[in-house]
C-alpha positions as CSV (number, residue, x, y, z in Angstrom):
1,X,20.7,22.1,97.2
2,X,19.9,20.6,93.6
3,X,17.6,17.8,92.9
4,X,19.1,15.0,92.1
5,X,18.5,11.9,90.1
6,X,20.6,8.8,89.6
7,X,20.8,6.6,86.7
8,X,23.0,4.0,85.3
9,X,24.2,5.8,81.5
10,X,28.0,6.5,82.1
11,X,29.1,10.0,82.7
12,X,26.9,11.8,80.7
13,X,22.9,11.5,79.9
14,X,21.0,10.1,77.3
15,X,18.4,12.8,76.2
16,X,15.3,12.9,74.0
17,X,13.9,15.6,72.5
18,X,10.1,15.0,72.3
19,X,8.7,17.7,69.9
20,X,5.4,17.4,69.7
21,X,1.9,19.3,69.1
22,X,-0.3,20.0,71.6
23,X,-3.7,21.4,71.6
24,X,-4.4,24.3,73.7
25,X,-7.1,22.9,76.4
26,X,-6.8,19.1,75.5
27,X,-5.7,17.8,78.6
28,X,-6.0,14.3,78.6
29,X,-5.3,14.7,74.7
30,X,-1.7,16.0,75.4
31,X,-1.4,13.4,78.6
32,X,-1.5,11.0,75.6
33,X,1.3,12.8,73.4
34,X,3.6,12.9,76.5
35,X,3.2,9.5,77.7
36,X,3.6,8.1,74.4
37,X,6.6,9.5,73.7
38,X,7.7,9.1,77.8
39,X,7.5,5.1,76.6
40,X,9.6,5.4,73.7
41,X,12.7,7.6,75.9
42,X,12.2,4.9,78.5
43,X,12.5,2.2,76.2
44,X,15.6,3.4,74.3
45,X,17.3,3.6,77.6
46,X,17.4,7.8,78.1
47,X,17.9,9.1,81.9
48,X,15.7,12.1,80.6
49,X,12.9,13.0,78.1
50,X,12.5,17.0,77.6
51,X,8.9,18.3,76.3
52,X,7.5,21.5,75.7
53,X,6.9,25.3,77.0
54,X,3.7,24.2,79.2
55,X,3.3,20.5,77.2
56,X,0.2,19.6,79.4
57,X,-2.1,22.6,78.9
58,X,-0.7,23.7,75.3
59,X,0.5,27.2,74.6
60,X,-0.3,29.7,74.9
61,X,-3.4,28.7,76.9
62,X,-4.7,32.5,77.5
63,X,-7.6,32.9,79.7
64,X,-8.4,29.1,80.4
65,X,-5.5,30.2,82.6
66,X,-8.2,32.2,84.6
67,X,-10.6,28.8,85.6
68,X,-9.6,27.5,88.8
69,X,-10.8,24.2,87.7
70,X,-8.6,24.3,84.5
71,X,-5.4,25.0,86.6
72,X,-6.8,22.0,89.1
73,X,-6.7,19.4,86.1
74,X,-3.7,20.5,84.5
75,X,-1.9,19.0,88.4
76,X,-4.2,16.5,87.7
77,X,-2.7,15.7,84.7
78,X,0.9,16.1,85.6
79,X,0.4,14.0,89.0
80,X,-1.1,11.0,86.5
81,X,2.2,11.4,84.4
82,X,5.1,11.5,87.3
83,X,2.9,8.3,88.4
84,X,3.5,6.7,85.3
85,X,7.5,8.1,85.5
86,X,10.2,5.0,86.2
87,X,14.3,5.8,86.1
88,X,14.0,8.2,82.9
89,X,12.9,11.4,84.0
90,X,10.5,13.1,82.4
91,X,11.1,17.3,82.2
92,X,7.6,18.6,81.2
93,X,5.9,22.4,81.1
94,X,2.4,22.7,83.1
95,X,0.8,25.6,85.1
96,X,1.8,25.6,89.3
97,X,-0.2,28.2,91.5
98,X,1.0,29.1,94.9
99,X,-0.7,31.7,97.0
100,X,-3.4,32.8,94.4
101,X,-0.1,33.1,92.2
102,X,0.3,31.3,88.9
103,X,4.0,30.1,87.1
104,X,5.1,28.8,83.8
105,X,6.4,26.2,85.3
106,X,8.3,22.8,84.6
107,X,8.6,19.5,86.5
108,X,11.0,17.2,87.0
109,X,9.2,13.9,87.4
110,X,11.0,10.2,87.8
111,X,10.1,7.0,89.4
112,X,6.9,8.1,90.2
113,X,7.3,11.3,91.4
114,X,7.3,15.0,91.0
115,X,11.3,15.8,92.6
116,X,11.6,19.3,91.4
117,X,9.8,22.5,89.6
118,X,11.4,25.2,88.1
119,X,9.1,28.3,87.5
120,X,9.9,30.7,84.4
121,X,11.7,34.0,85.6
122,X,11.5,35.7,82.3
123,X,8.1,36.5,81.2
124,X,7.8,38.1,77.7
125,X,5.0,40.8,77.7
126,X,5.3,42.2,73.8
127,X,4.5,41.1,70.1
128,X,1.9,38.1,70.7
129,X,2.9,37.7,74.0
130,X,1.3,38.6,77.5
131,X,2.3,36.1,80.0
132,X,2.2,39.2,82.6
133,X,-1.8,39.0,82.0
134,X,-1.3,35.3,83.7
135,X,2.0,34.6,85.5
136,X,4.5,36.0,88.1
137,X,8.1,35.4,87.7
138,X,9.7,32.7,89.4
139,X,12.5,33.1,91.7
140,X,15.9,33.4,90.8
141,X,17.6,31.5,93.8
142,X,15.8,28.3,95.5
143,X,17.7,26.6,98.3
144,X,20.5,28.7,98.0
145,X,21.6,27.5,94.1
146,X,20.2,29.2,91.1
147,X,16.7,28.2,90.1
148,X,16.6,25.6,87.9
149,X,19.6,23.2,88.8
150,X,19.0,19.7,88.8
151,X,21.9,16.7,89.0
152,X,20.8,13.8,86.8
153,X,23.1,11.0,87.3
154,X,25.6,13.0,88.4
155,X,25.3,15.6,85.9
156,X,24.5,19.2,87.1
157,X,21.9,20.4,84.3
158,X,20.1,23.9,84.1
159,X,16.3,24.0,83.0
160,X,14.7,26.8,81.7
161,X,12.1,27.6,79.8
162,X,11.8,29.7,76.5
163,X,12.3,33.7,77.0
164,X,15.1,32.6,80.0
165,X,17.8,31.7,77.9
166,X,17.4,34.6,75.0
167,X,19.1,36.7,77.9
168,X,22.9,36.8,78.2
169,X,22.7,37.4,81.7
170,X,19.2,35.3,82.3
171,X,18.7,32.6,84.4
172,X,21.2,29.8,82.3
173,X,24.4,32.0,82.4
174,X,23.7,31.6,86.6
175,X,23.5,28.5,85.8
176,X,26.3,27.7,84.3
177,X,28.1,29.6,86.2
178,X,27.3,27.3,89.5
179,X,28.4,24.1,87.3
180,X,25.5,23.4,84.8
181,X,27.0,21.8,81.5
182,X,24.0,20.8,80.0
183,X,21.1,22.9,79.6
184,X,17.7,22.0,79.0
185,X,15.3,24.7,77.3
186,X,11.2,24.0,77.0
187,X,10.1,26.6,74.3
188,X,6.3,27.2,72.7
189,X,8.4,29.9,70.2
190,X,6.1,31.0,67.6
191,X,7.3,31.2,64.1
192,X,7.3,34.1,61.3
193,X,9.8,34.5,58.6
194,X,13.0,34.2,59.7
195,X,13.2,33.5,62.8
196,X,15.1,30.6,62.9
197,X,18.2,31.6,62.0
198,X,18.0,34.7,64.6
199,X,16.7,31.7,67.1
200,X,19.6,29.5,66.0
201,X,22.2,33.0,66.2
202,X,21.2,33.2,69.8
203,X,21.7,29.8,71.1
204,X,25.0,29.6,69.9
205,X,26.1,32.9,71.1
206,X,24.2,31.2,74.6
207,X,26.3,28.4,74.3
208,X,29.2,29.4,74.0
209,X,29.2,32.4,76.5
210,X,28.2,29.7,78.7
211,X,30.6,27.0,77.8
212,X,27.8,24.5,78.0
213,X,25.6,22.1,75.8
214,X,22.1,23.7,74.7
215,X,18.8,21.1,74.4
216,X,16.0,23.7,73.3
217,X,13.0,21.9,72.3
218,X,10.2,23.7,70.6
219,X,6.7,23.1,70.5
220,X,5.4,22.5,66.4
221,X,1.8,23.0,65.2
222,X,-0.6,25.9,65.4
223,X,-2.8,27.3,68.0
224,X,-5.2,29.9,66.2
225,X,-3.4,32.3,64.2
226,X,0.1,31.4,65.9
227,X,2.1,28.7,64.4
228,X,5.1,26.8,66.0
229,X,7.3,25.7,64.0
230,X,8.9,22.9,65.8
231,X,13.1,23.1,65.0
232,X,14.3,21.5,67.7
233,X,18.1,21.4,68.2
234,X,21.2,20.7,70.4
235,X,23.8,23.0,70.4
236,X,27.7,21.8,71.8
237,X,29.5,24.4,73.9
238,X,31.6,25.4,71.0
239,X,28.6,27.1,69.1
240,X,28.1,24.0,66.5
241,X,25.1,22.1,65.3
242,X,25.0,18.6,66.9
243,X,21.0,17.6,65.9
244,X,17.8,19.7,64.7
245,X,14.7,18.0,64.5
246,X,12.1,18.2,61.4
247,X,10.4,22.1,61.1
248,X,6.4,21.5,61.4
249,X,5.8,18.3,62.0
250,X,5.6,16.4,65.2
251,X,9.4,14.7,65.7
252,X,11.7,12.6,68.1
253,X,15.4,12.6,68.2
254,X,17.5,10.9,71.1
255,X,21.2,12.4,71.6
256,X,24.4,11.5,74.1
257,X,25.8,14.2,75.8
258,X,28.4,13.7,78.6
259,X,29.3,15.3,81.6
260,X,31.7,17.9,80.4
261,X,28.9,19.0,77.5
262,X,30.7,17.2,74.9
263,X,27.5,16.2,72.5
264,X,27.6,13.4,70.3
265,X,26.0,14.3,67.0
266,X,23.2,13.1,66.0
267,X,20.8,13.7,62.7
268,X,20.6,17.5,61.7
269,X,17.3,18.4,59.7
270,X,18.4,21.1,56.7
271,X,16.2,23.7,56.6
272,X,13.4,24.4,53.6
273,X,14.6,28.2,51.7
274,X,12.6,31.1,53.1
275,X,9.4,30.7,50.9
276,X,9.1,26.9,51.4
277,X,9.3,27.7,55.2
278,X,6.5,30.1,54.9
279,X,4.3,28.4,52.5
280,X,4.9,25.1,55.3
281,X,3.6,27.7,58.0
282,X,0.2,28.4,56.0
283,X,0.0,24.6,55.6
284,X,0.1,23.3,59.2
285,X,-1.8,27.0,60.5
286,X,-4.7,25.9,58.1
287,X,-4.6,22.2,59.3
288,X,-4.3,22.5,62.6
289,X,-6.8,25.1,63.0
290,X,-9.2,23.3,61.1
291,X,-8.9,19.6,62.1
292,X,-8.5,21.0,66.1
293,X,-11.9,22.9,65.9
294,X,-13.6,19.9,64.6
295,X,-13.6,20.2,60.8
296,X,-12.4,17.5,58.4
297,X,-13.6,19.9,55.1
298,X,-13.4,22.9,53.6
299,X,-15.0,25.2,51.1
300,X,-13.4,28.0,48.8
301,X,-14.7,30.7,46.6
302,X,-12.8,30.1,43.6
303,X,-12.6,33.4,41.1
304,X,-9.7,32.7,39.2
305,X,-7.7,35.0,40.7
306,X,-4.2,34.5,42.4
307,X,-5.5,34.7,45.7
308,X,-8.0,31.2,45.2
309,X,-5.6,29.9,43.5
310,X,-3.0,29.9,46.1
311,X,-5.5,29.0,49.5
312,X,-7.5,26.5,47.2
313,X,-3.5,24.6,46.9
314,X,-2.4,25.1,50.3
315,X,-6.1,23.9,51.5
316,X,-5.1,20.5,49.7
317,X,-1.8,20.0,50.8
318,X,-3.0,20.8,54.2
319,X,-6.1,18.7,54.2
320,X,-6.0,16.4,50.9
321,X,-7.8,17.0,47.8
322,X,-11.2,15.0,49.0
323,X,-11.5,17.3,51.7
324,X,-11.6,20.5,49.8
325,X,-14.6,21.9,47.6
326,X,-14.3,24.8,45.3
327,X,-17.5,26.6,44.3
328,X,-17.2,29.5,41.3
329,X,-19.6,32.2,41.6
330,X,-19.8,34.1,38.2
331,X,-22.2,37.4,38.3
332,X,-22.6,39.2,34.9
333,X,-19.3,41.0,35.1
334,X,-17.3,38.0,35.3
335,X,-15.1,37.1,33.1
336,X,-15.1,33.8,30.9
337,X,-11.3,33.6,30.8
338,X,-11.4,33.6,35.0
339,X,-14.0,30.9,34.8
340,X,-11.6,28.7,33.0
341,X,-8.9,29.4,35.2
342,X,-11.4,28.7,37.9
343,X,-12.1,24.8,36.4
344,X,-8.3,24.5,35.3
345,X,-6.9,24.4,39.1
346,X,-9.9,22.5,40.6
347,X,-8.6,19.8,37.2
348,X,-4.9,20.4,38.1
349,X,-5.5,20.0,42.1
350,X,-8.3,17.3,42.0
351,X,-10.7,18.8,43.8
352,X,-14.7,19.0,44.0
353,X,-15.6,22.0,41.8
354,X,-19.1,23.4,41.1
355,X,-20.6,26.6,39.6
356,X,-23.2,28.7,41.3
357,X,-24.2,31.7,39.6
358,X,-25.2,34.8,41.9
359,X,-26.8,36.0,39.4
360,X,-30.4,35.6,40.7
361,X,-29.4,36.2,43.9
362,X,-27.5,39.9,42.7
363,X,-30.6,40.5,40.3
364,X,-33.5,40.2,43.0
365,X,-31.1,42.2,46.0
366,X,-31.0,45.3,42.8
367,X,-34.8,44.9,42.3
368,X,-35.6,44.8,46.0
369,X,-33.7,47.8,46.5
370,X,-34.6,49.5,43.6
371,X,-37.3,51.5,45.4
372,X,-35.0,52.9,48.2
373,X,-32.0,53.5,45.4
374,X,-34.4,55.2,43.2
375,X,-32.4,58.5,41.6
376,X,-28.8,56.8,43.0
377,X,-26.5,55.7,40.2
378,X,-24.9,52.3,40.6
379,X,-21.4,52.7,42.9
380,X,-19.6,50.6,45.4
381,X,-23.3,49.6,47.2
382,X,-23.7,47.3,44.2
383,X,-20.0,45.9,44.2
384,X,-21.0,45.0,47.4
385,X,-24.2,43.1,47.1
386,X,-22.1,40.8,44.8
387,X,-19.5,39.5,47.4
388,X,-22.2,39.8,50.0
389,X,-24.1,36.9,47.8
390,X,-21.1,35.2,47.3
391,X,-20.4,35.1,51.1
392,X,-24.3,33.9,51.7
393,X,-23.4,31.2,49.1
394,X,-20.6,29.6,50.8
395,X,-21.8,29.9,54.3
396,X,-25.0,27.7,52.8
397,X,-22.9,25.4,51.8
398,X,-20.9,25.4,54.7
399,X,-24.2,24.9,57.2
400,X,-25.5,22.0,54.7
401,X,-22.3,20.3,54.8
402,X,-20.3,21.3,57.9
403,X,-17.0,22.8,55.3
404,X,-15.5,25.1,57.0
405,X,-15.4,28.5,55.0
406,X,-11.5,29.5,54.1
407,X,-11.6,33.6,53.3
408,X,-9.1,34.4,50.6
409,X,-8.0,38.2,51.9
410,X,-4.0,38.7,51.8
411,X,-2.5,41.3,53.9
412,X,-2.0,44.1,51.3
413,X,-6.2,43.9,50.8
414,X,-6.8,43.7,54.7
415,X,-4.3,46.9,55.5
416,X,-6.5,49.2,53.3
417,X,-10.2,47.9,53.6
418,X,-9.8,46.3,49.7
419,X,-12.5,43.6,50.5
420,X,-16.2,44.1,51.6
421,X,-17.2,43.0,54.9
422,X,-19.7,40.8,55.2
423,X,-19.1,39.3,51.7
424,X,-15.6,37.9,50.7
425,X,-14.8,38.0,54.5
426,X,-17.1,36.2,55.6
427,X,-15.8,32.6,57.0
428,X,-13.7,30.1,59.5
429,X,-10.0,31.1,59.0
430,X,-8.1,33.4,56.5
431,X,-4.7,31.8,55.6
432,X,-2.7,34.1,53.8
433,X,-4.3,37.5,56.0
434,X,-0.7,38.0,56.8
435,X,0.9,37.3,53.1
436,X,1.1,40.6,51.3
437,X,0.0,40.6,47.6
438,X,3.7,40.7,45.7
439,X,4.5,37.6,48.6
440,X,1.2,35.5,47.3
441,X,2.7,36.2,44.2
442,X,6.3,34.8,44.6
443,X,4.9,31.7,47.0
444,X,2.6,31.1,43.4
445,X,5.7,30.9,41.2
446,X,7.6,28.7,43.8
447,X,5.0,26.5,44.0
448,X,5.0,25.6,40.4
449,X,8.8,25.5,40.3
450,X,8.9,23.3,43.2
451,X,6.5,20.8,41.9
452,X,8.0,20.9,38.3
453,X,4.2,21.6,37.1
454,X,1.7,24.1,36.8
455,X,-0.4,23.7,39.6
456,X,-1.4,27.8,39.8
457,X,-2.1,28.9,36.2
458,X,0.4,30.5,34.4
459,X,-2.7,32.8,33.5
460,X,-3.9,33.4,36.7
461,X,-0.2,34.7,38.2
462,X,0.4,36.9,34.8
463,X,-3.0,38.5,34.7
464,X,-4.0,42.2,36.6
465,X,-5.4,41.4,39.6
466,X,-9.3,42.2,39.1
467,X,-12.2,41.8,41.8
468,X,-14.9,42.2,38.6
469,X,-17.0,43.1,40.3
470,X,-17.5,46.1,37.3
471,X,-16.9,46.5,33.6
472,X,-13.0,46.1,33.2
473,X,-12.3,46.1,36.8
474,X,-8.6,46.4,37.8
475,X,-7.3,46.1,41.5
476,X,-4.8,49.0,39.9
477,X,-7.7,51.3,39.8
478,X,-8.4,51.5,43.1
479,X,-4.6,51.1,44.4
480,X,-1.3,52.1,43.7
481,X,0.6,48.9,42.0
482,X,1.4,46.1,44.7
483,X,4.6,46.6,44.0
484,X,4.3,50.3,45.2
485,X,2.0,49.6,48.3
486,X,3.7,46.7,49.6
487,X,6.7,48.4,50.9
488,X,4.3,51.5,52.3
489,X,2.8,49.0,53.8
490,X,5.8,47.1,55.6
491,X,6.8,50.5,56.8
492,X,3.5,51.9,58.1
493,X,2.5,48.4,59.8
494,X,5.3,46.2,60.3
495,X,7.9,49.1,61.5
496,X,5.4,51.6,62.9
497,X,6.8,54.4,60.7
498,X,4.9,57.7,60.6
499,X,3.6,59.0,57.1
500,X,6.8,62.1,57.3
501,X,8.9,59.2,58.1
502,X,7.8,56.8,55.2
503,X,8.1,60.3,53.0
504,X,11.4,60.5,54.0
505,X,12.5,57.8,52.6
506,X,11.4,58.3,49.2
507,X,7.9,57.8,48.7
508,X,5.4,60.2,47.2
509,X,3.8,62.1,49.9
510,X,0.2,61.9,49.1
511,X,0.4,58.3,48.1
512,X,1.5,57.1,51.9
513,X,-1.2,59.8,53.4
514,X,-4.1,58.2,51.5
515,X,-2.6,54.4,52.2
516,X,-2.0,55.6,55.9
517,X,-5.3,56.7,56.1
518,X,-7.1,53.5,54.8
519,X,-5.4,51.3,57.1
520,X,-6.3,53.5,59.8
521,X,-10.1,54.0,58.8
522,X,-10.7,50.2,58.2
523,X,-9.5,48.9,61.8
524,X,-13.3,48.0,62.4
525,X,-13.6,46.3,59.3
526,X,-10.5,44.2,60.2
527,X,-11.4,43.3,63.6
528,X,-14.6,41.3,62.4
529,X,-12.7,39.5,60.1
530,X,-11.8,35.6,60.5
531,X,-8.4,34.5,62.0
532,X,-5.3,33.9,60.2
533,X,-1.8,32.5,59.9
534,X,1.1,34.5,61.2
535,X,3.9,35.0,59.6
536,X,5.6,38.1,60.3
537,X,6.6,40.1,63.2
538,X,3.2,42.8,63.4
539,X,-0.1,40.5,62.1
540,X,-3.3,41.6,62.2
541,X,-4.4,40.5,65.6
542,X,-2.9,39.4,68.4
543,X,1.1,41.2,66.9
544,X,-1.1,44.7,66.2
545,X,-3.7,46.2,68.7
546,X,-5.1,49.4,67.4
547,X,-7.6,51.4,68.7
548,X,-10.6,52.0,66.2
549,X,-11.7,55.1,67.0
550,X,-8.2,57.1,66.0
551,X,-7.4,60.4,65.8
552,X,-4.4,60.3,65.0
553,X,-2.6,61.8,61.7
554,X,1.1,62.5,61.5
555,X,0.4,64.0,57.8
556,X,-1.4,66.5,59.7
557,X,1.1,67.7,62.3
């Protein structure tokens, strides 16, 4: 038998969409969210308010997940919220355990209590996903119906939660098949570049294979290096658009959907082009995972170079221009022209800027060492001692002041080792570990053109890309173009293409065996660096989980 729930709201429900942004382990901090917005549904007259994928412990909550007593206060939590429950029922995502077992589950709670809980029967176990590690599968039949049905004042409605409904013949199309008309979705869906509109593709093809209304609400914010990107929406039975909800920030929408499905439109959010969307996603990552581990302020190494420029702007948007310190390190090899470009975006962005030369620091490491390098000429060792200094520098500043440190490493740099551990990756969070070099380039350019203004020099984007850490230093030098080694790149990371493969389809041969073989050499170096923001489909870290010590070389077979 189904659950059911009566109301007064004609035939059909009143439903809000509460999209909001949890933080993983903040129990009584996400109680807060939820009953807030619970008050606002209530008071606006809705028979139901939906939440998130597991709204009460945050998602995804990993190995908290294996603490007895964290699983204990997450029922805790939820008990203290169906308490609070009156006619408008509140539909929120916590943990259940039966029999040593634990569920992604969701409860059903009105006036007072807990009447129903549907447990997640499709457990995604690839990408950045391991719910296997943590849950079982729920069941796919309860009381003789299909798990998951509910009757809210006289409406049958389906709930389900996230991976359930990307499956034509998951959990909702049983459903809808026994009656369900409306059906509500809970989602923690991560973002990276485009996946709203496959996310949006496959609720309408859900909706209207199941000839039913679609309420998917999606948790927004970041958790480490995942960000959610929020992008609520209701879809009608016919495959339309009736309401989306803001992308990255927290948001609240109410819609009227009656019996039959028929929605009532309400406010639909446009979505940001492509590079706005992703250059949003760095924003919130770097917020979130700064303000949610305690920080208020940050410190960058500014060089001049594109790769400052760009985290030393999305640090401001993302935390205001008080909060954000940038600190130019010149050594004898640097240039006067990057110093200028340096002091030009801390003018243009407003932000503290001071200059502390390593060049004591660098000149007493070479005299130090001179006795042990006696008879060595001066190589990459020396390189090195620079950005080491430069990464000492910054974490003083950060242990005087309590800034957190922002790395400035993109993706094409990270792949092949083009940064020296210990020195320029040395810090709290690295937002653009996931942008590759030409894509920090284009977000640059769209920066300017969407602000009308030069806020990253025009000479910082136009000049070669230089570490100077030498005499007429080029990043060319070392690598092939970024306009070469990107697309190797996507191929040998992203698509898991083998170096014959990536040969095949019409790149030089030794140029993908020596790029194949730096990204495979400088695993270890990656795995000690900081965090960063997701925002494709294979990051480094949780997407990509290489072993370090590799043997293996398809340029060799």
């Amino acid at each position: 038998m189904t659950s059911a729930i009566s109301s007064t709201f004609g035939q059909g429900l009143k439903i809000a969409l509460s999209q909001v942004n949890p933080t993983v382990g903040d129990l009584v901090g996400n109680e807060a969210l939820i009953l807030a917005d619970y008050a606002k549904a209530a008071e606006a007259g809705c028979n139901v308010v939906v939440f998130t994928e597991l709204t009460i412990t945050g998602y995804p909550p990993e190995d908290l997940l294996l603490k007895n007593a964290f699983v204990r206060h997450n029922k805790e939590v939820l008990h203290r919220i169906a308490v609070n429950t009156r006619d408008c029922a509140a539909v929120v995502g916590f943990v259940y355990d039966e029999d040593d077992k634990l569920f992604n589950a969701v409860a059903v709670c009105v006036n007072g209590e807990i009447i129903g809980i549907y447990k997640k029967m499709l457990l995604p176990n690839y990408a950045v996903f391991d719910e296997v590690r943590y849950f079982e599968p729920g069941p796919a039949i309860v009381n003789g119906v299909p798990a998951g049905m509910f009757e809210i004042n006289g409406v049958q409605v389906g709930i389900s939660v996230c991976e359930d409904i990307w499956f034509a013949h998951g959990p909702v199309a049983a459903q809808a098949a026994n009656g369900a008309r409306i059906l509500l979705n809970l989602n923690g869906s991560p973002f990276h570049d485009g996946k709203h509109v496959a996310r949006e593709e496959m609720l309408k093809e859900r909706a209207t294979q199941t000839g039913s209304a679609i309420v998917y609400v999606n948790q927004v914010g970041a958790q480490d290096e995942l960000i959610f990107d929020g992008s609520s929406v209701v879809i009608t039975p016919t495959g339309d658009i009736a309401c989306r909800l803001k992308s990255f920030e927290s948001d609240f929408a109410i819609i009227e959907i009656a019996a039959d499905g028929t929605v009532q439109p309400s406010r639909i959010e446009p979505f940001d082009i492509d590079l706005d969307r992703v250059y949003n996603a760095l924003v919130v990552g770097t917020r979130d995972y700064v303000r949610k581990n305690g920080f208020s302020s940050v410190v960058i190494g500014v060089s001049g170079g594109i790769d400052s420029s760009i985290i030393a702007a999305i640090a401001v948007d993302a935390l205001g221009a008080e909060n954000v310190h940038g600190v130019a390190m010149p050594s004898r090899y640097s240039s006067q022209g990057s110093l200028d470009d340096a002091e030009q975006l801390a003018r243009t962005l407003g932000i503290d800027y001071r200059v502390v030369s390593i060049e004591p620091a660098f000149t007493a490491y070479l005299e130090m060492l001179a006795p042990s390098f006696e008879g060595k000429n001066p190589d990459l060792t020396e390189e090195n001692l620079q950005s080491r200094c430069r990464g000492m520098t910054l974490m003083a500043l950060s242990n005087k002041f309590g800034w957190m440190v922002l790395t400035t490493g993109n993706k094409s740099e990270m792949a092949v080792g083009y940064f020296t551990i210990y020195g320029d990756s040395a810090g709290g969070y690295a937002p653009i570990k996931d942008v590759l070099k030409t894509h920090v380039f284009a977000l640059c350019r769209r920066i300017n053109d969407r602000t009308g203004r030069e806020i990253i020099p025009e000479s910082v984007i136009s000049k070669p890309p230089s570490a100077e850490l030498r005499p007429d230093q080029r990043d060319d030098q070392s690598l092939p173009p970024y306009e070469d080694l990107d697309p190797i790149l996507r191929h040998y990371i992203d698509d898991d293409l083998t170096v014959p493969e990536i040969v095949a389809r019409g790149f030089d041969a030794a140029v993908v065996a020596r790029i194949a073989r730096l990204v495979d050499v400088n695993e270890y170096k990656r795995r000690q660096c900081a965090p960063g923001v997701r925002i494709s489909t294979k990051a480094f870290g949780k997407d990509r989980r290489m072993p370090i010590t590799n043997g293996y070389r398809t340029d060799r077979l």
